[in-house]
N, C-alpha and C positions, 0 to 999 in steps of 0.2 A: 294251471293250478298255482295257488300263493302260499307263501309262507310266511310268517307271523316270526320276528324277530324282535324281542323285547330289549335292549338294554337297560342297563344301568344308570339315572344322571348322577349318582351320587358321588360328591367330590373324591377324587386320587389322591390317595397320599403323597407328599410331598411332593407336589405338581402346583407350579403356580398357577396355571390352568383348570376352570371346572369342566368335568367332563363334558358336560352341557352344551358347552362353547366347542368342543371339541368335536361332541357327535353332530354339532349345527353345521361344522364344518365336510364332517362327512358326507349328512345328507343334502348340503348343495353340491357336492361335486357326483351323489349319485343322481341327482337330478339335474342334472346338465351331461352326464351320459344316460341318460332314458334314451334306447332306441339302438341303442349302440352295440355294436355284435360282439359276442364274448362276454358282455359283463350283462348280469343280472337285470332285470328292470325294476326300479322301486315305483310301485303302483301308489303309495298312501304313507303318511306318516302321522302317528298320535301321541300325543303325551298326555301324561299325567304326572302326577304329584313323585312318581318313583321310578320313571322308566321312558324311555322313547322308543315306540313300538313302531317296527320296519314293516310295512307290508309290502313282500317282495316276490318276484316270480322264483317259484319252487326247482331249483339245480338240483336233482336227485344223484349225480355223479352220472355213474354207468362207463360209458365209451373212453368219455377224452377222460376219465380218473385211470380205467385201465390201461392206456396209452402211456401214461405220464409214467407211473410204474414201471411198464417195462422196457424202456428206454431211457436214456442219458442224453438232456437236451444244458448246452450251454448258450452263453451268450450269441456265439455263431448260428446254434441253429433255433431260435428262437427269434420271429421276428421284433423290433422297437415297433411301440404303438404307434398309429397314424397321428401327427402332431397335430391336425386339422380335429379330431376328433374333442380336443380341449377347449375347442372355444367357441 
């Protein structure tokens, strides 16, 4: 299943940055982990005149949200991501 994620491009206040340039930056690093376990996969991306629309596979929560709740995880028990996986 997908889900349809619209943003925003329109410029941030007081940001030398357009958001534009910023969500451009988002979506190459979410498509440079397509495929990659734990993180979502972006299927499609659209724009128009008012928005950058995410087409992405659907995280409905469930398990690992109820997990995270009832438990106390720190840096220790959390593993650092695979460094291989960024490039």
């Amino acid at each position: 299943m997908l889900a349809v994620a619209p943003l925003s491009t329109a410029h941030s206040f007081g940001s030398k940055v357009h958001r534009g340039d910023a969500l451009a930056g988002q979506v190459a690093v979410l498509l440079r982990l397509h495929g990659a376990l734990n993180v979502a996969a972006l299927e499609a991306v659209y724009e128009d005149a008012a928005a950058v629309h995410l087409v992405m596979e659907l995280c409905r929560g469930g398990e690992l949200l109820a997990r995270a709740r009832s438990a106390h995880y720190s840096e220790r028990t959390v593993p650092l991501p695979d460094p291989g996986c960024m490039t």
